[in-house]
C-alpha positions, 0 to 999 in steps of 0.5 A: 500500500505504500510502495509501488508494484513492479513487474519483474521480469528476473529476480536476483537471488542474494544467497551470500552478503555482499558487505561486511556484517555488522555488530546488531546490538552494538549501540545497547548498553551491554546490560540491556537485552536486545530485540532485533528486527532484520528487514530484508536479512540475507544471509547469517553473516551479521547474526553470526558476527554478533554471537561472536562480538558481543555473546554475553547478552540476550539477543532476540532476533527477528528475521524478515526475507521475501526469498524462502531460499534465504531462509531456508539456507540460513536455518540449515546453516544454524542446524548444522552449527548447532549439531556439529558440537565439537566443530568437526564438520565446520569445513564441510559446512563452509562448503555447503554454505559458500561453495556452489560445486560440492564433493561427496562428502559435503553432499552426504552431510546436506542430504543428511541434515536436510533429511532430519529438518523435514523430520521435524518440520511436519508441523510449526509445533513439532518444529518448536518442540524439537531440538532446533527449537529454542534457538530457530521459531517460525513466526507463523504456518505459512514460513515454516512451509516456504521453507520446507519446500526448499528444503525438499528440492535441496536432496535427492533422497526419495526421488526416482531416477527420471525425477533426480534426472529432471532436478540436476537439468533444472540446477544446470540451467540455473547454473548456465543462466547466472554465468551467462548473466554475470558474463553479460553485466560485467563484461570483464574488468576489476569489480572495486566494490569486493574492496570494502571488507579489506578496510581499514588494512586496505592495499593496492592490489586488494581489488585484483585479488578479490576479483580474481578470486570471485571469477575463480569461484565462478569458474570452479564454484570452490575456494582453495587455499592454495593456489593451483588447478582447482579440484574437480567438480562434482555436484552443483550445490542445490542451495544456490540454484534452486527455485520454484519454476527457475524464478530466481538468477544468481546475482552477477556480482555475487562473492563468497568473500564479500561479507567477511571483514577481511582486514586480518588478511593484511594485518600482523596480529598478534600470534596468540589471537584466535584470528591469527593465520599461519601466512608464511607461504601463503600468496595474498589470495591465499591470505584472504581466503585463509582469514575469512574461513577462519573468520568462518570457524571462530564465529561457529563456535561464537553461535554455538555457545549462545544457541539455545542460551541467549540467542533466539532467531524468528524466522518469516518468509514475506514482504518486508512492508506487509509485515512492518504493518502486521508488527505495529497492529499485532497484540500479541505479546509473546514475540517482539513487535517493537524493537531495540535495533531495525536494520534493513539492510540496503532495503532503501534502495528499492523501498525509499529511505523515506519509507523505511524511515516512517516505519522504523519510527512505528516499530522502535522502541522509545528509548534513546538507545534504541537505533534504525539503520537504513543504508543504500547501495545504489548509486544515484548521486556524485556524493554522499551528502547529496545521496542523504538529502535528495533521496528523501526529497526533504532536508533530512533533519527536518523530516526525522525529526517530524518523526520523533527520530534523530540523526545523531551523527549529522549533529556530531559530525563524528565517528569511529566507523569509516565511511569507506567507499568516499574514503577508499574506492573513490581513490581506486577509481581515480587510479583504475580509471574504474567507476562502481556500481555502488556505493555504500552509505549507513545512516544511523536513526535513533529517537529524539531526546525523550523519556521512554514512552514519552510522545514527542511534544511538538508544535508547527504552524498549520500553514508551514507544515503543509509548504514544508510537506507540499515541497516533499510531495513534489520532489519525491514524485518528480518521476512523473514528469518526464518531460520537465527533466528536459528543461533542467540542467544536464545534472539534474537531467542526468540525476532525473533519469538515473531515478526515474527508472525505480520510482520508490514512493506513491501517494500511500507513502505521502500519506502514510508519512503525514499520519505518522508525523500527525501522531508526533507533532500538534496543530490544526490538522485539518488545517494542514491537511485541507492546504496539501491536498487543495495544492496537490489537486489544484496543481496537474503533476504533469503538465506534458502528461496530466498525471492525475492521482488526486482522487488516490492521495484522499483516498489515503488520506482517509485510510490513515486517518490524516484527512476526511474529505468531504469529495469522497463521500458518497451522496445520494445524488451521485447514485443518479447514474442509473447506467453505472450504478445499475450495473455495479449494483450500488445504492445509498449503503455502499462504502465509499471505497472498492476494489476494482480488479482488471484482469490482464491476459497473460498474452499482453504481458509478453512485451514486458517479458521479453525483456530483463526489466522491473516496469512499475504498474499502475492503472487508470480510470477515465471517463467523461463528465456531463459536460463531454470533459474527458477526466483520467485519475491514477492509481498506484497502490496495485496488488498483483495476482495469477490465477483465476476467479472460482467458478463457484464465486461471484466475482462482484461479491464483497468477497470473492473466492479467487484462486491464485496460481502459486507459479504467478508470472512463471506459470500459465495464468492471467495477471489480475492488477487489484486497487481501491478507488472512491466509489464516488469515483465511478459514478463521475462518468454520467453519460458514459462508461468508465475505462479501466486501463493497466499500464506501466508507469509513465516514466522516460525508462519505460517510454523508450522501452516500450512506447513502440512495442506498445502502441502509445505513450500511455504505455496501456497494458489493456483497456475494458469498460468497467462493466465488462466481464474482465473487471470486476467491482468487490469490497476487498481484495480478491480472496480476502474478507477484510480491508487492508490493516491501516495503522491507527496511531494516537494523537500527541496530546500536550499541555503548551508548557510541554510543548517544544515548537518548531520554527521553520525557515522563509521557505519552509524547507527545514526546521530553522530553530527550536522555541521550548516554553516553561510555565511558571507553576508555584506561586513563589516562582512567580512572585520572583519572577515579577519583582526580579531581573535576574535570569541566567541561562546554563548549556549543560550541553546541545540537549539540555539548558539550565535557566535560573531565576533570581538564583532561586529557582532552576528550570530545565529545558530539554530540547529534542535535538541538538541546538546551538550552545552560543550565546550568539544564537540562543535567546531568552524570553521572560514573560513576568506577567505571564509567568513563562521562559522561553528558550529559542535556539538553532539546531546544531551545525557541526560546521559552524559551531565548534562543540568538541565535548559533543563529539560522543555524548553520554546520557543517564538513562533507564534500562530494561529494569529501571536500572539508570545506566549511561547510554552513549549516543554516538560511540558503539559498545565494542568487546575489546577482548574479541578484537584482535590484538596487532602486532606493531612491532614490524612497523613496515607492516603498518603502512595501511594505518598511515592511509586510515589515520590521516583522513582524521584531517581534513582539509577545514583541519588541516588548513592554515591557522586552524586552531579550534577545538575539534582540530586540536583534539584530533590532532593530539589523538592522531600523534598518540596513535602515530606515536604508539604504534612507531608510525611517527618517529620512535615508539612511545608507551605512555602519554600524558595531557597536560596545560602549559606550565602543568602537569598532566591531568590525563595519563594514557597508557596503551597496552595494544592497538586493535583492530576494530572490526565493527567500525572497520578501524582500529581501537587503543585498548589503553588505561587512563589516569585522570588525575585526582585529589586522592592521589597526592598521599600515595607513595607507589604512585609518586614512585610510578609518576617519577620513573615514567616522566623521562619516558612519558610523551607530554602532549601540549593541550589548551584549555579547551582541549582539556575540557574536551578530552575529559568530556570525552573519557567518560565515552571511551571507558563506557565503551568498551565495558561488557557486562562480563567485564564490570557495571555501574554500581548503586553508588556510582557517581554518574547516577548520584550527580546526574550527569556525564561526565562529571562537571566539576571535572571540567572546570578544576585540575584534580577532579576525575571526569569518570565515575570510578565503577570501572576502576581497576577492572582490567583482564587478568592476563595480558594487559600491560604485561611488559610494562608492568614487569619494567614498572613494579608499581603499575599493578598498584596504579591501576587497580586504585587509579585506572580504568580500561579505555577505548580510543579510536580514530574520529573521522568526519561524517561524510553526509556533513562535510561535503568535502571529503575527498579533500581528506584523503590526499594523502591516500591518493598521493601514496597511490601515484596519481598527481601531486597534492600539498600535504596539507590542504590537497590542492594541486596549485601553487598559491599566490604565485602565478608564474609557477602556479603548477609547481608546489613546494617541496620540503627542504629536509625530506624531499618528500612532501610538497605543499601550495604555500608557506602558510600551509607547511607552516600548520603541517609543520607540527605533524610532519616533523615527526616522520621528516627526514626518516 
């Protein structure tokens, strides 16, 4: 209902990932237990990657997929983990479940857990009681046999010989299809998109391989570990080429190695680590294959110790969309049905970001831990910034935050997570030449600033919501004029018919959307309804074609309950057209909505399956009005069906019976095209009978596709008069007995002292700033506020703002999202007489407003048992102790993390006289880390921050660097030492202090860097907590102040920013080890003072600063493309003409150049390091 239906003509079977997993319960304090839903799941990769990250919580995981295939893969994926006990079977099992080509081993031991699944899946109760039950549900009948019926064409136990023959031509055809598929779409070359799972320890010749690899697999369908012939093949691996009636083709760009984090490959890790690799011999091919099934192997074991115990997987087979709806109406409390984390894989890409959006925001839990992921792959854009704001068709903050959700880190412009394909594929491509497919962008979605269950108390004016929302319904429907693209610019033409061949949205996503924002935010409603839909009516879509799906867009309205129009309503005298309403037996008790079915005849669909494409349906009612005017309205909620009407049906009945061919469009039947329309809609033709039409959605794709085959521009499938026999008129869908379910959300109710209101800019394009009002309750605070002057207003930080009055009374106010915290931009408004604060401030923009501390906030929030626990808003829970350990030792072997760590710097941070906070810090937390591992210089094991003239108030010791391979990054696991008034009477730790100090690195801070690094620590400890490793007790000072980090900390010297929870919580073995045999008095400092860290890389955002391949030169340079100064990554001299195309080189190296003096002047403090070395 809220997505279009396409006809596709071939439909690509995804059995492996094609990114690398991700850490599902990574942004969940590790007490809390975790309800996970996966929209569009694909394969086990990231629940697999989690059990292995993070095992210690309860993690129950919902797994949606339209593919049974899928499923079916992945739940005889887990059987046989859970049975192999002592992981003896686990190269078998890597074949079965990565190889296409199978030896008989291998299939001896599929046909035998294939066997024992069928045994146990005679019915959705027999399946729950059996062995696999506690850890694999089905979420209903229906799933459980989609499943099994692949199951049953997996084996070739049972069948006779001729119907064993006829199975193995089916998979040769299967096979033969997607090798000739690949052949044809990728016509030879290097695919650079296999590179992102080698991050961050990418290398040059990481694209050559992995393809090589890829087309070996092809070739051969196995993965050897060794270089050589390739073994024989025996038998075709029935899990990747089966499908009911040959529907599915596997994708072209399909690789084994694709959804492992491959970094190990490239990295020395440290010999005693679980994901070491013997590599001595190994080529480099060899090295990747070697890592991702030892990869393989140390995840297995991760499953099998929480199968059963804290892991339990929900299986449904089905739309994702349909099921998003059956989870926000279902009652049923037994399983989820709001969730802790919503991923949905690259779902964006076919459904909309915006429509995931909206249904994510239903299905969250309101929690500020709680997360949405949407990701894209498609490449549509020549950025990622313009990717995040034009998918949407909105300013992306602005919508979100309609939604009660938040964009954190487009307010932060931090991460830890490296945005790879802008920081390292756009390199490739501009040294291969080469261009990609597809581009990986993740955003990250969580609930605005709120108490769990807590609506979002929001105010808009009437009018400017509907401009703000008239604007959307413009652009995300841009795909209907096809003939306006023409009179653009050549971008913005090139951009239109790059989109225009998938449109995402219909009126029943606008709709849907405004319901939900109605749930979320006041004003008058009618109002704001009645201004878009006047607008959107009044105004044709198109002006070349006359798209008209106005009578659609009230029709939604009124399902989800945003507008009740009066057009639709069915009046007495519309029933005078005795010809029609005759004829469709209506009369003055028929509803106002039916569903009109127009049957297809499969003939006239072979002009579209002639040809590999996904065409959109729509249709169309036309007639004419008293006067002779031709009218035409659209309608683009189709549902699409094969088969047949019974017999012993009345196919005008309120319910019919309809019997539908489960080969649908491989089989022989004709398609019905389905959609709802205003009754009153057709009885506008007075004189004469409407025409239903079918037909593709009038796109540029479609109309240079199929305008000539198809006879017209309208590109009319098939036309009947609604009284034909081949329409028919019911009230709801063929087979069903009931309407569609349509959510019925409730109102945000408020009092206008809880009200936050939303104030937009002169166009109504975004939320320009935030007004938040308090009104004066007690009689005492009035009388103050009437007699004194006297208000001071506090930022404790972008969320929250302290306002005391006559130094008296305090007041805060909570603000949604982030806003600005300068004294600039925020005003005050004290109503005396009316008694009420107003605070009015912008939101925040991490590129104008320099807030360091922010970078990672950390908040106090109730847990899942009322257990106030701090939540970190923007920094991802990370088990150190899973992460492998790197060697450093080897310096030479590290010249990848030069490449990852420069980035850190950009071109605003690394310019000439930039000096603001931000800069300062990542500049300081690039030398410790450059420092540390001997990439700058001689190695150096302690650090310590520390004011001019001061001695240091942080003490950082690293005990190793690893590798983060959540984030794909690296991590310090490190011990800090803030520094604090009850060390000045201990004796060993003065001792410590003294021996380190000729040895320790004094890093110079200012005063605000100071304050930021402490702000920071608290997120850096927290994050690499588990709930293995240590908790927050009942006397933990966090709790006591209520707050994080501890304020007095930021303003005085010997106050620690970190509660002491953590204190001395370090592992047993391992940690520091070397420097505490060099150091006695180590043990005694940590266990007293220390608590264990974790300190990485902070990178920029990409969808925030839309220069981010200016960040990179350092990347591009190493890769031989053109020289670049070392500083900003310009490619001219400045402010010299005569050689304007020759840079400066260093006097000393020789190595570096730059465009000016300036700018070697600012590089001066991070090149001297490695000058000259």
């Amino acid at each position: 209902m809220i997505t279009n239906t396409a006809f596709e003509t071939y439909v690509c079977y995804y059995p492996l990932g094609n990114t690398p997993p991700v850490s599902l319960a990574q942004d969940l304090p590790p007490e809390q237990d975790a309800d996970i839903l996966l929209l569009g799941c694909g394969d086990a990769r990231n629940i697999l990657f989690s059990c292995f990250v993070d095992n210690a919580r309860r993690m129950d995981v919902t797994c949606c997929d339209v593919e049974p295939g899928i499923q079916a893969r992945n739940v005889l994926l887990y059987s046989l983990l859970i049975d192999d006990k002592l992981n003896r079977n686990v190269d078998r099992i890597w074949n079965i479940y990565y190889h296409w080509s199978l030896d008989d081993d291998s299939v001896e031991l599929l046909e035998t857990q294939i066997e024992k699944l069928l045994q146990h899946s005679k019915s959705i109760d027999e399946w729950h009681n059996s062995v696999y039950g506690s850890t694999i549900r089905f979420c209903d009948e229906i799933s459980l046999s989609r499943v099994k019926s692949y199951w049953s064409n997996f084996s070739s136990r049972g069948l006779t010989p001729a119907s064993n023959e006829e199975r193995l031509r089916q998979l040769k055809n299967a096979h033969a299809r997607a090798t000739s598929f690949r052949t044809e779409m990728l016509k030879g070359g290097i695919n650079l998109n296999y590179f992102r799972g080698t991050l961050p320890a990418a290398y040059e010749q990481a694209p050559q391989d992995l393809s090589e690899i890829a087309v070996h697999w092809w070739a051969h369908g196995t993965l050897p570990l060794r270089s050589g012939p390739a073994s024989k093949r025996i038998h075709l691996n029935p899990t990747f080429f089966y499908s009911p009636n040959s529907a599915l083709t596997l994708h072209f760009g399909i690789s084994p190695l694709s959804g492992f984090p491959l970094s190990i490959a490239n990295t020395p890790i440290e010999k005693t680590c679980p994901l070491s690799i013997k590599k001595n011999g190994l080529s480099s091919k060899d090295r990747l294959v070697a890592s991702a099934k030892c990869l393989f192997s140390n995840w297995a074991s991760a499953f099998r110790r929480v199968a059963g115990k804290n892991l339990l997987i929900r299986i449904f087979c089905g739309d994702a969309v349909h099921f998003c709806f059956t989870l926000a109406s279902e009652c049923d409390k037994s399983s989820p049905t709001k969730f802790d984390c919503i991923d949905t894989s690259n779902l964006g890409d076919p459904l909309g970001p915006l429509n995931l959006l909206t249904l994510g925001s239903v299905l969250l839990k309101k929690r500020p831990s709680s997360s949405l992921y949407t990701e894209m792959l498609v490449q549509h854009y020549s950025n990622v910034k313009d990717r995040f704001t034009e998918s949407m068709g909105c300013d992306a903050r602005t919508v979100a935050l309609l939604l009660g959700l938040v964009c954190p880190d487009m307010f932060t412009n931090a991460t830890n997570c490296v945005e790879e394909d802008s920081l390292n594929i756009k390199c490739l491509q501009m040294k291969t030449g080469r261009g990609v497919s597809q581009e990986r962008s993740r955003f990250r979605w969580k609930r605005i600033n709120s108490e769990p269950n807590e609506a979002a108390h929001m105010h808009a004016e009437a009018e400017t919501l509907a401009k703000f929302f008239i604007d959307i319904h413009y652009e995300i429907f841009r795909y209907e004029r096809p003939m306006e693209a023409f009179f653009e610019a050549n971008t913005m033409l090139g951009k239109f018919l790059t989109n225009s061949a998938n449109p995402r949205y219909n009126r029943g996503s606008f709709a849907f959307l405004l319901s939900i924002v109605k749930s979320n935010v006041s004003t008058d409603w009618d109002t704001c309804a009645k201004l878009i839909c006047d607008e959107v009516c009044r105004s044709r879509v198109d002006p070349f074609g006359s798209f008209n799906a106005s009578d659609e867009l009230l029709l939604h309205m009124r399902s989800f309950g945003v507008y009740r129009s009066g057009a639709l309503k069915l009046e007495p005298e519309d029933l005078s057209n005795d010809l029609i309403a005759r004829a469709l037996n209506l009369n003055e008790k028929s509803p106002d909505t039916l569903c009109v079915t127009l049957r297809v005849p499969r003939e006239n669909l072979k002009v579209i399956m002639s040809q590999r494409c996904c065409p959109i349906i729509v249709c169309s009612i036309t007639g004419k009005d008293p006067r002779g005017s031709q009218w035409e309205s659209y309608f683009s909620s189709i549902h699409v069906a094969f088969g047949e009407w019974s017999e012993r049906s009345d196919k005008n009945s309120s319910n019919p019976c309809f019997l539908e061919d489960s080969r649908q469009q491989s089989g022989t039947s004709d398609m019905f095209a389905s959609f709802f329309v205003p009754t009153k809609l057709l009885l506008k033709a007075k004189h004469s009978v409407p025409v239903v039409r079918c037909q593709l959605q009038r796109t540029h794709t479609n109309i240079a596709n199929f305008m000539d085959e198809l006879g017209s521009a309208d590109l009319c499938l098939v036309r009947k008069e609604i009284t034909s026999n081949d329409v028919s008129i019911t009230q709801f869908l063929p087979g069903m007995s009931a309407l569609p379910s349509y959510l019925a959300l409730n109102l945000s109710r408020t009092t206008a002292s809880d009200l936050v209101t939303l104030r937009f800019s002169d166009d109504s394009s975004r939320v320009k700033t935030l007004v938040k009002r308090i009104d004066l309750q007690s009689d005492a605070a009035k009388v103050l506020a009437v007699k004194s002057s006297a208000v001071k207003i506090e930022f404790k930080s972008p969320l929250l703002a302290i306002v005391t009055v006559a130094n008296s009374f305090k007041f805060e106010f909570r603000f949604p999202c982030p806003v600005s915290v300068s004294s600039n931009n925020y005003k005050v408004r004290f109503g005396r007489t009316s008694s009420f604060i107003e605070v009015e401030s912008p939101l925040l923009d991490p590129l104008e407003e320099d807030v360091a501390s922010f970078m990672f906030p950390t908040s106090l929030t109730n847990g899942t048992s009322d257990v106030t626990l701090p939540t970190s808003w923007i920094a991802t829970y990370i088990d150190m102790d899973a992460m492998p350990q790197i060697d450093i030792t080897n310096t030479r072997k590290l010249e990848w993390l030069n490449h990852h760590l420069l980035p850190m710097l950009f071109r605003r941070e690394r310019s000439a006289g930039a000096s603001d906070t931000r800069t300062e810090f990542k500049r300081s937390l690039y030398f410790i880390l450059a420092k540390f591992t001997g990439l700058q210089g001689k190695k150096v094991n302690i650090f310590g921050l520390k004011k001019k003239d001061s001695p240091a108030e942080t003490i950082i010791i690293p005990s190793c660097l690893r590798l983060d391979l959540v984030n794909h990054s690296v991590v310090l696991d490190c011990a800090v030492l803030p520094r604090n008034h009850i060390m000045y009477n201990d004796n060993l730790l003065a001792i410590f202090l003294m021996k380190i100090t000729p040895t320790t690195c004094a890093i110079d801070v200012g005063e605000a860097e100071n304050r930021a690094w402490k702000a920071l620590l608290p997120a850096f400890t927290e994050r690499c907590r588990t709930n293995t490793t240590w908790t927050h007790g009942p006397n933990c000072e966090y709790v006591k102040k209520g707050e994080i980090p501890l304020a007095a900390a930021l303003i005085q010297s010997n106050v620690s920013p970190i509660c002491t929870c953590g204190v001395g919580k370090f592992p047993a073995e391992g940690f520091l080890s070397k420097l505490k045999e060099k150091y006695p008095e180590l043990n005694h400092v940590l266990k007293r003072y220390a608590t264990r860290a974790a300190i990485a890389p902070v990178f920029s955002v990409p969808y925030v600063e839309d220069d981010f391949l200016a960040g990179i030169s350092s990347i591009v340079k190493s890769m031989g493309t053109i020289d670049i100064c070392q500083s900003c990554g310009c490619n001219k001299r400045k402010n010299d003409e005569e050689k304007q195309n020759s840079l400066l080189t260093c006097s000393r190296c020789k190595a570096v150049k730059y465009c000016s003096t300036d700018c070697q002047k600012a590089d001066w403090k991070l090149h001297k390091l490695s000058c000259g070395k």
